[in-house]
C-alpha positions in Angstrom: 117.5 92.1 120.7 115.8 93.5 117.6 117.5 96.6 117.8 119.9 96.6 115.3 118.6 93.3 113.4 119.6 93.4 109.5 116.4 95.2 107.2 115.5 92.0 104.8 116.1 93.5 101.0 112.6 91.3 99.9 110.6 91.8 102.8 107.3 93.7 100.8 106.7 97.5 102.4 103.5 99.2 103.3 104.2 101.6 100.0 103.9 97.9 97.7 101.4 96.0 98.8 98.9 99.6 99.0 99.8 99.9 94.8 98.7 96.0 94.6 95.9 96.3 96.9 92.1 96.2 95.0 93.8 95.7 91.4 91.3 94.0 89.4 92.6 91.0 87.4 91.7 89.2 84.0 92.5 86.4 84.9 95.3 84.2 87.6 97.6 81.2 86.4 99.6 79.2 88.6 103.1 77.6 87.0 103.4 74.4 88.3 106.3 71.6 86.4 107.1 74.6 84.2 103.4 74.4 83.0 100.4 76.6 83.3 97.2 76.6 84.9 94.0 78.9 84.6 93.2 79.2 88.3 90.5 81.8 87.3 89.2 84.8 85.4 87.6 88.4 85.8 88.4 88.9 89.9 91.5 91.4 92.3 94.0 91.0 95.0 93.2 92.1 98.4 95.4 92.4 101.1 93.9 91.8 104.5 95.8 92.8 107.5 98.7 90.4 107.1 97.1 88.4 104.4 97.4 88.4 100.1 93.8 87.3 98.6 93.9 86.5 95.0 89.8 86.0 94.2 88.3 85.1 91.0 84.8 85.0 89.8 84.2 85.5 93.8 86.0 82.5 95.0 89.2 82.2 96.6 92.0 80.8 94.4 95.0 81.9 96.6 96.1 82.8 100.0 99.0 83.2 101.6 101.2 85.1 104.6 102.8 88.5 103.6 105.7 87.7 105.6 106.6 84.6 104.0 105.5 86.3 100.7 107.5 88.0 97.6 105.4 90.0 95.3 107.0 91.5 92.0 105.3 93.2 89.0 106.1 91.6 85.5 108.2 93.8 83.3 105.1 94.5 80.8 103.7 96.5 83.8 100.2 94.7 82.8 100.5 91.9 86.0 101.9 90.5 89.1 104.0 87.6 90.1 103.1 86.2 94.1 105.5 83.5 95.5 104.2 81.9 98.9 103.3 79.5 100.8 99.5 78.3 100.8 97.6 78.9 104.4 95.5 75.9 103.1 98.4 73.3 102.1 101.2 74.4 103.2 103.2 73.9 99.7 104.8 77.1 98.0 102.9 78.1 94.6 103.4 80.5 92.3 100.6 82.5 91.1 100.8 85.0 88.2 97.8 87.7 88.3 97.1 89.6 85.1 95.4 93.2 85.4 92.3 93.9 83.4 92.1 97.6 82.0 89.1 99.6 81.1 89.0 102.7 79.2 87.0 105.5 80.0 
């Protein structure tokens, strides 16, 4: 019965992922061993139906489930931290997405 199952505090809402949706990024690292690695530059996050897309330079560097996903913005306001599981391997990676601004 789902009726009166517990709301999870870190499950990400309609209202989140909609403010993350078509950002456009500078550039994506991934930490990995406390380390740092350009994954790409100059691309945006997409969410498709139940799906988080980080593309740069119009290839594919991330993908995971939203369900299994937690997305927080860094406390400089200028990015976004995504903690998931890869659809591809299967391992969890943590993937930092910086937003490009332009002034006009």
């Amino acid at each position: 019965m789902g009726l009166f199952k517990k709301k999870d505090k870190y499950a990400l809402s309609q209202k989140d992922l909609a403010k993350f949706n078509g950002k456009s990024i500078q550039y994506a690292v991934e930490r990995i061993d406390g380390q740092e690695k350009v994954l790409g530059k100059n691309g945006g996050i997409i969410i498709l139906g139940d799906v988080i897309v980080v593309m740069c330079e119009a290839h594919e560097v991330f993908r995971c489930r939203i369900k299994d996903a937690t997305m927080g913005e860094l406390l400089s306001g200028n990015g976004v931290e995504i903690v998931g599981y890869d659809d591809y391997t299967g391992e969890k990676r943590y993937v930092t997405a910086h937003y490009s601004y332009y002034r006009k």
